[in-house]
C-alpha positions in Angstrom: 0.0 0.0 0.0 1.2 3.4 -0.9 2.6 5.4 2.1 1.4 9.2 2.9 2.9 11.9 4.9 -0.5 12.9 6.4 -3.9 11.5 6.6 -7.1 13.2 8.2 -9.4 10.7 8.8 -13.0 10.0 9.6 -14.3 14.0 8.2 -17.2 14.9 6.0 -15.5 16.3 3.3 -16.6 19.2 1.7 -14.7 19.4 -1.8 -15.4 22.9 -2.5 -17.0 22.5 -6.0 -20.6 22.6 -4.2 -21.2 19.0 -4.5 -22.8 17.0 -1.4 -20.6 16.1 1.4 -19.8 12.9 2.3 -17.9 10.7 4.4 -14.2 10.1 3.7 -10.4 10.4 4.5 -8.5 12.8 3.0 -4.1 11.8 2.4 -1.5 13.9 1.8 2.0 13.3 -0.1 4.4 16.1 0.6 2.9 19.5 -0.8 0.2 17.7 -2.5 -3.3 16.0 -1.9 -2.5 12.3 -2.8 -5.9 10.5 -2.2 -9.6 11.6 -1.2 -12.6 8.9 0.0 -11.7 5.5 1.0 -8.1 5.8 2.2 -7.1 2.8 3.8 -3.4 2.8 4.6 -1.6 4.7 7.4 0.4 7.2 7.4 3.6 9.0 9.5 0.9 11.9 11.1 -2.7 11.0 11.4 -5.6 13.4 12.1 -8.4 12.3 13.5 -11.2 14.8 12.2 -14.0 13.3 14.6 -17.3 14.4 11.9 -16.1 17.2 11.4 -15.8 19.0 7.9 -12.8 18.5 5.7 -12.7 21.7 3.2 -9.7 23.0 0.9 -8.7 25.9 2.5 -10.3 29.2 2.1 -9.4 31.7 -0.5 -9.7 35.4 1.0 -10.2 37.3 -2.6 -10.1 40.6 -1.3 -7.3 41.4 1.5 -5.0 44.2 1.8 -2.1 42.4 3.9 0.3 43.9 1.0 2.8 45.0 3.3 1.7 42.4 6.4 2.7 39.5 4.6 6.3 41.1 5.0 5.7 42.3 8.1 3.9 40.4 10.0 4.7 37.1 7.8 3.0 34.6 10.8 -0.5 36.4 9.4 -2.4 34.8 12.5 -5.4 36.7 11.7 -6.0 34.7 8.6 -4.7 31.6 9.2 -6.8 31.2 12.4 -10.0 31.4 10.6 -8.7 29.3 7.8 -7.7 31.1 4.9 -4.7 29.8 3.3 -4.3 31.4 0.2 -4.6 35.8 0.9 -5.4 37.8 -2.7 -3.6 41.2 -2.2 -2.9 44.8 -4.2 -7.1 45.5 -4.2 -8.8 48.8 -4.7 -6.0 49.9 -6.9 -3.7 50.2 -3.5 -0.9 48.7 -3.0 3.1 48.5 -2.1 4.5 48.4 -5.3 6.2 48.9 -8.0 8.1 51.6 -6.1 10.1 54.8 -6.4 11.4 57.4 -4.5 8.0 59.4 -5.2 5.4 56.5 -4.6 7.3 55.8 -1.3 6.5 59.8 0.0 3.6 59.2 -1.2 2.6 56.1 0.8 2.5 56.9 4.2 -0.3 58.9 4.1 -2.0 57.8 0.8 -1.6 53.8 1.0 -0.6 53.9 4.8 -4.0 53.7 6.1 -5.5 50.6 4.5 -2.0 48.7 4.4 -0.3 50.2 7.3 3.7 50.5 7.8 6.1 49.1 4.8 9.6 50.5 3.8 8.8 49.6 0.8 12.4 48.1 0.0 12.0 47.0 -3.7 11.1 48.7 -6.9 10.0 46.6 -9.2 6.8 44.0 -8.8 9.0 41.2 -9.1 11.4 42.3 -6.7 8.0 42.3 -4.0 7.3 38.6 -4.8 10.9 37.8 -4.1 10.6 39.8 -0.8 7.0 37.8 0.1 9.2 34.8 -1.1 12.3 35.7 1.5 9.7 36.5 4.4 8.3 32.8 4.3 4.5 34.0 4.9 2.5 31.3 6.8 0.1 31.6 4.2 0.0 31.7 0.0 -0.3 35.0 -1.6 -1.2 36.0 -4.7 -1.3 39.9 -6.1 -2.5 42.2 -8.3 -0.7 45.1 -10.0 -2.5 48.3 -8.1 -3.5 50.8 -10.9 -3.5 53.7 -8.0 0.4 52.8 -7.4 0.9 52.9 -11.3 -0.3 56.6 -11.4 1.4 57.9 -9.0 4.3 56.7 -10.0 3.7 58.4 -13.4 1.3 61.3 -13.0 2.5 62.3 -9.5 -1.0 62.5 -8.3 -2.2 64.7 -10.8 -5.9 65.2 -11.5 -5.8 64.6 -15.5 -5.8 62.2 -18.1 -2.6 61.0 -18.9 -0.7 62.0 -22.0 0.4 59.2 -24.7 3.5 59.1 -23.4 2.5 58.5 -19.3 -0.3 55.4 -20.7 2.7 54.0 -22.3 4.6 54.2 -19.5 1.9 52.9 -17.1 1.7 49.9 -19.8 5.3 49.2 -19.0 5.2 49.0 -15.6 2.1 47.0 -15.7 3.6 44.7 -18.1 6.3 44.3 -16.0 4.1 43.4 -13.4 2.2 41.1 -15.3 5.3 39.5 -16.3 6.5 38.7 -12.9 2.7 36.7 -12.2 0.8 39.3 -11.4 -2.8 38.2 -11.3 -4.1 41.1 -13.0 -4.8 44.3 -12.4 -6.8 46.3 -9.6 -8.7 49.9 -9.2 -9.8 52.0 -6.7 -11.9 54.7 -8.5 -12.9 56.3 -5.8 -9.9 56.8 -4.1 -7.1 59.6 -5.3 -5.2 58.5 -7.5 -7.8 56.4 -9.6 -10.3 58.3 -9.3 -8.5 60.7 -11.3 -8.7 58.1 -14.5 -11.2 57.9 -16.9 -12.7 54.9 -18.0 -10.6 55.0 -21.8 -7.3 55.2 -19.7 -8.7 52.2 -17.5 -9.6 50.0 -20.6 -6.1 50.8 -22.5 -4.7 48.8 -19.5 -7.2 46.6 -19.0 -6.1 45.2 -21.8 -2.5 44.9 -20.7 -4.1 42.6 -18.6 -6.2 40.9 -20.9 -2.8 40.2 -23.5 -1.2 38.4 -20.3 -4.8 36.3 -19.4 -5.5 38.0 -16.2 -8.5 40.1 -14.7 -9.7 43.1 -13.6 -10.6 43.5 -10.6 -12.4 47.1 -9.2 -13.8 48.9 -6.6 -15.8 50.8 -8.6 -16.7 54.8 -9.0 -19.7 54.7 -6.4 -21.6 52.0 -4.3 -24.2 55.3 -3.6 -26.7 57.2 -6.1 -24.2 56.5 -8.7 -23.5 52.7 -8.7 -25.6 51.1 -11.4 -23.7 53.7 -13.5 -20.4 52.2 -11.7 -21.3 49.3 -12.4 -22.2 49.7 -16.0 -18.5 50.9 -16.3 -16.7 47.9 -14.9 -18.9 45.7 -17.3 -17.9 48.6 -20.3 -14.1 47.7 -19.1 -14.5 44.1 -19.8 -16.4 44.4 -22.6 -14.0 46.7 -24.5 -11.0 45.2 -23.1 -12.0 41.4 -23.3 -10.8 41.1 -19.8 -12.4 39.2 -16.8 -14.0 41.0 -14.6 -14.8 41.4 -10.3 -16.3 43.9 -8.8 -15.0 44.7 -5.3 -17.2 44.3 -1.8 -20.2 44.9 -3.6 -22.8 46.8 -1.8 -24.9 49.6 -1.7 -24.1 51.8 1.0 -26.7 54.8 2.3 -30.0 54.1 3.8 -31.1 56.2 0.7 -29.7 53.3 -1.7 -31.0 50.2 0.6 -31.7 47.4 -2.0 -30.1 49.0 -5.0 -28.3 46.1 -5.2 -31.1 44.0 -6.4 -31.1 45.7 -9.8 -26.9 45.9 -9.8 -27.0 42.3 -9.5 -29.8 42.5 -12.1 -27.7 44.2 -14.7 -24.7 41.8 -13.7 -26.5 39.1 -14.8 -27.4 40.4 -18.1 -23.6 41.0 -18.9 -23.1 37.5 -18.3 -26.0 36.2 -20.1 -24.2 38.4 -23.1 -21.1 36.4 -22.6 -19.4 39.1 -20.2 -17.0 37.5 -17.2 -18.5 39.4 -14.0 -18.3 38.2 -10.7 -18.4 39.9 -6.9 -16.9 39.4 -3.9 -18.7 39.9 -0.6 -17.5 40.6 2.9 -20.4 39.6 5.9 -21.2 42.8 7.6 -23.1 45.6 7.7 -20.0 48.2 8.7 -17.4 49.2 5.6 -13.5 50.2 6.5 -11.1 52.7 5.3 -9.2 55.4 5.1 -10.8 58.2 7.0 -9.1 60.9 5.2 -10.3 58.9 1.4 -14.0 58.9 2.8 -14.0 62.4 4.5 -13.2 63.9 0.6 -15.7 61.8 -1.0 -18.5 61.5 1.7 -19.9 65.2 1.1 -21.3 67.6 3.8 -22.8 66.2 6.9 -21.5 62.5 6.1 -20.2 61.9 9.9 -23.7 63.4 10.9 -25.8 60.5 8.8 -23.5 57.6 8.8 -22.3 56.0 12.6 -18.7 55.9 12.4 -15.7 55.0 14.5 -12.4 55.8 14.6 -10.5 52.5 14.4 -6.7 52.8 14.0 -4.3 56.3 14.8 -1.0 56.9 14.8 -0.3 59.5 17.5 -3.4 59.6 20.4 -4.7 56.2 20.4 -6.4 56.5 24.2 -7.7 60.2 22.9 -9.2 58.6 19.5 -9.2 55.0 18.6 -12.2 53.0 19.0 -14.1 55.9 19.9 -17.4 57.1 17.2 -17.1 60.2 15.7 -19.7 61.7 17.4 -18.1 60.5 20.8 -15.1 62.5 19.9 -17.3 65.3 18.6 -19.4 65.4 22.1 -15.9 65.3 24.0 -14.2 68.1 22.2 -18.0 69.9 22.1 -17.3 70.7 18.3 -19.7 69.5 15.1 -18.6 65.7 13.7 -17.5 66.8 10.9 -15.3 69.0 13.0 -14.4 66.3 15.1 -13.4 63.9 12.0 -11.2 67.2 10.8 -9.5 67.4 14.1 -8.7 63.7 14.0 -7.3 64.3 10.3 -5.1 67.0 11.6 -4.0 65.8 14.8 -3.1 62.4 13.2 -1.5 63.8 9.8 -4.3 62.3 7.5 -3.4 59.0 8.8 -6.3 57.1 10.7 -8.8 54.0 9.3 -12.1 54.2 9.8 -15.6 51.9 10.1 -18.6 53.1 8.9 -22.1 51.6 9.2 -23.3 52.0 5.4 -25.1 49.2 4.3 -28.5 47.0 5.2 -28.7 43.2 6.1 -30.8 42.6 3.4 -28.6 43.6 1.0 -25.6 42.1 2.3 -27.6 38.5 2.2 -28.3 39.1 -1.2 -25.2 39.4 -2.4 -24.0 36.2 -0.1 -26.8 34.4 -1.8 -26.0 35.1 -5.7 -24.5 32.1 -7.4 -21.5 34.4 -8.7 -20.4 35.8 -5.1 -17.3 35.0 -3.3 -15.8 35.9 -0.1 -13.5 38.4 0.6 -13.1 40.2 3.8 -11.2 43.5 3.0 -9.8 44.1 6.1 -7.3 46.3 6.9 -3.9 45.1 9.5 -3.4 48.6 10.4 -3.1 48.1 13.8 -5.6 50.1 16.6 -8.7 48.1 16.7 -9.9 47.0 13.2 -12.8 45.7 11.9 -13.9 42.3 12.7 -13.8 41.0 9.4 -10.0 41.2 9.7 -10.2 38.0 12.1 -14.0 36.8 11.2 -14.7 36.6 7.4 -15.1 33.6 7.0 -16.1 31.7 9.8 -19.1 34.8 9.7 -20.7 33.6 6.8 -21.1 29.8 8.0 -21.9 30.9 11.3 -24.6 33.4 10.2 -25.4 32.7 6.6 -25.3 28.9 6.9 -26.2 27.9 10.4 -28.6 30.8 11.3 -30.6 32.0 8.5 -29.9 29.3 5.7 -29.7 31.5 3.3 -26.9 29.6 1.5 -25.8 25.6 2.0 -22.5 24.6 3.5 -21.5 23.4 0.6 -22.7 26.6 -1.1 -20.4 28.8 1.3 -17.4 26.5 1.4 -17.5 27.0 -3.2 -17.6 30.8 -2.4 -14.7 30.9 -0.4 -12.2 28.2 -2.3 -12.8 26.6 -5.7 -14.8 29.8 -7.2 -12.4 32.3 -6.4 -9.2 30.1 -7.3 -10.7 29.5 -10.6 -11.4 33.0 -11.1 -8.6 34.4 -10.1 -6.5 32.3 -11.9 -4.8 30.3 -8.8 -3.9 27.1 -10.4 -4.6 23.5 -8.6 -6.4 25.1 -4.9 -9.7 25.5 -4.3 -10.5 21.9 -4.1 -10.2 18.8 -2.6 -9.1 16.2 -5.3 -5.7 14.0 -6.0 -3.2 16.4 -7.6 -3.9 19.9 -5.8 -2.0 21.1 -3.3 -2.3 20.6 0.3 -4.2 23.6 1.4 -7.2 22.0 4.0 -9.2 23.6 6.8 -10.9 21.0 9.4 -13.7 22.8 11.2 -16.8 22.1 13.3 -20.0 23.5 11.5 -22.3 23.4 14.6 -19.4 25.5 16.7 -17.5 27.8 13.6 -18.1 31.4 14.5 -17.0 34.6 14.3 -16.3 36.5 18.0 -14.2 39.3 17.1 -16.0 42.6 18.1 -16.0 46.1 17.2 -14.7 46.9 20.7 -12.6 44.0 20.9 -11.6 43.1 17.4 -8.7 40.8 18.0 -10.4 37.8 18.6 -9.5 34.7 16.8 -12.7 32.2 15.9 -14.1 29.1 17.8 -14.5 26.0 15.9 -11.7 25.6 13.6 -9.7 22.6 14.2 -6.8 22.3 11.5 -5.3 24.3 9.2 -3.1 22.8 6.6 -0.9 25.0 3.8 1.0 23.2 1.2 1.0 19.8 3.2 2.1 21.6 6.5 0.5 22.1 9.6 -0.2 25.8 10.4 -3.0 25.0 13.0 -3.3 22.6 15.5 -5.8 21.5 17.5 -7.2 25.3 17.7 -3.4 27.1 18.1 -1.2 28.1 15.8 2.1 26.1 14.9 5.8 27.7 14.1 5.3 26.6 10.6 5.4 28.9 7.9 4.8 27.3 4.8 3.3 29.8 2.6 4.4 30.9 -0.7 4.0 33.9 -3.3 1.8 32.6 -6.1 3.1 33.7 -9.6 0.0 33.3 -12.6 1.1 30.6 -15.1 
């Protein structure tokens, strides 16, 4: 009989491909899966999975651990709620390529969604060899930030490139896309991106498209404006022949509550037209980001309408963090949007932010549709982030699976590994079968749940029992191991 490194045994295994679960044994040979379903011979470490569920290990589509993954390579907060393979470089933000410009830049422009990098490379490939050298506990994969490409070029400019700049842009993005880059991302309503119009976008886009990879966008406006956001992404793919995602899709504003019936609506046609669109989803009703990006698009009066709270500073953490807006307003007996101006000021246009934006409703249907994957956008700044940073995924088994049923296990577990490796081009994960690698989560579906907390965010899940990347074990018996098997993963 053949001999295995690893066996777990007696699980109901979950394959990821949405098909019924069943009872089984899954065996590992080195960095691969070697046998699923009847496996009868031993091996040198057994696991003994006692019911539980036996999934490939989750795929979190939308992170911004671009700099974490270097400096914080043990990426707890993932690993512990089973995500083994993190998908950086979204919303057009990112850490490189780099110059001497982009790196003045970052600290205030980038810094608050990625938090603290040196930024010691300059070229995209010369990152992956630096995620390589920092042996990450997890996989990464990237995309080739379109807001780090302009400022680069245009120095943060608010105009349409000239012939020569696009070409320039071209080159560092096919430079990027060179080194296995999975595509390209934007953040248009952020500075720099939101600076481009949608021709520059599509001359890109297919840069991209040339090299087979996607785009990938937080789009214009998730407001008044989004079907017309929406319409654009589809436009970009469409004129550009590239694949395309749409960012944390949502529509945020009590005004906008169940807008996105009709965005998913006009999705749906694009696809029926042949058109590649897909969204990812995070499980709450809260967004996160830069305060400074949200206080310049948010309008007059947004801190008045929209419950907010400060979650990571640089200077006055006791003064500020983890405190709402209209707290801090109240304290200093000023207006909030006063208060969010002193905060700016005092803290050099640094801090994050979490804003209460969007409906339940909404959120579920965007879990529910058949094209949605999981991603949980959160931001390792430090302070006290969002949950989602440490609950994603165990969030929507918990609450989307085990509370409401709005979606099947088998359902959720697609959503967060074989859909997103497949559509973001992440060859042989996503799925339990003979030949992929040896990325596996082992969790208890009656007991998987998200604890972390807006007031106390750093709270790793209950219920997860094993975590397994590229044959190693990361997670043991609920703790996290010393290994650190995790690689940079180049598109082929």
């Amino acid at each position: 009989m053949p001999a295995y490194d690893l066996i777990i045994r007696n699980g109901r295994i979950v394959d990821g491909t949405g098909a019924p679960a069943r009872d089984g044994a899954v065996a590992l040979r080195g960095d691969r899966i070697a046998a699923v379903g009847d496996v009868a011979c031993r091996a040198t470490v057994e696991i003994d999975a006692g019911g539980h569920v036996v999934a490939p290990g989750f795929i979190d589509v939308h992170a911004h651990d671009d700099a974490a993954v270097v400096r914080e390579p043990a990426m707890d907060f993932k690993l512990m709620q089973g995500v083994t393979t993190d998908v950086v470089g979204n919303c057009g933000a990112g850490v490189a390529p780099a110059d001497d410009v982009f790196r003045r830049y970052y600290p205030a422009g980038f810094g608050p969604i990625l938090g603290d990098s040196d930024l010691a490379w300059s070229t995209t490939d010369e990152y992956f060899a630096a995620v390589d050298a920092a042996s990450p506990a997890c996989n990464v994969a990237a995309y080739v930030p379109h807001g780090v490409l302009r400022s680069i070029v245009l120095r943060n400019e608010q105009r349409a490139p000239t012939a020569g700049e696009l070409a320039r842009m071209a080159g560092l993005l096919e430079e990027g896309m060179a080194a296995g880059a999975i595509g390209m991302s934007t953040g248009l309503i952020y500075p720099p991106g939101r600076w481009a119009q949608t021709d520059e976008i599509i001359a890109l886009a297919n840069v991209v498209a040339k090299h087979g990879g996607i785009y990938t966008s937080h789009i214009r406006d998730e407001g008044p404006r989004l079907l017309e956001a929406v319409q654009e992404a589809i436009t970009i793919g469409e004129r550009s022949g590239c694949p395309v995602q749409i960012s944390h899709h949502k529509a945020g504003g009590p005004a906008w509550f169940g807008m996105t019936e009709q965005s998913l609506a006009m999705i749906e046609a694009a696809r029926d037209r042949g058109v590649d669109v897909t969204v990812d989803v995070y499980p709450y009703v809260a967004s996160s980001s830069s305060l400074a990006a949200m206080h310049r698009a948010g309008g007059a009066g947004l801190w008045d309408r929209v419950p907010s709270i400060i979650a990571s500073v640089t200077f006055n953490k006791e003064k500020y963090e983890g405190k709402y807006v209209s707290e801090i307003a109240e304290e200093l007996g000023v207006t909030p949007t006063e208060a969010a101006e002193r905060v700016l000021r005092d803290e050099q246009n640094t801090p994050s932010v979490i804003m209460f934006i969007m409906d339940e409703a909404d959120v579920r249907r965007v879990v529910s549709w058949p094209h949605a994957m999981i991603g949980s956008d959160g931001l390792p700044t430090g302070g006290k982030p969002h949950p989602r940073l440490y609950g994603t995924m165990p969030r929507v088994i918990q609450k989307y699976v085990r509370e409401t049923n709005a979606i099947t296990l088998e359902d959720a577990v697609r959503k967060m590994t074989s859909l997103p490796a497949t559509k973001h081009r992440i060859a042989e994960r996503g799925e339990l079968r003979p030949g992929c690698f040896a990325d596996v989560v082992v969790f208890d579906p009656d007991t998987i749940a998200d604890v972390a907390t807006y007031a106390d965010p750093r709270q790793y899940p209950t219920g997860i029992d094993y975590v397994v990347v590229n044959g190693a074990v990361v997670v043991e018996r609920g703790a996290q191991t010393s290994a650190r098997p995790g690689r940079m993963l180049r598109r082929r």
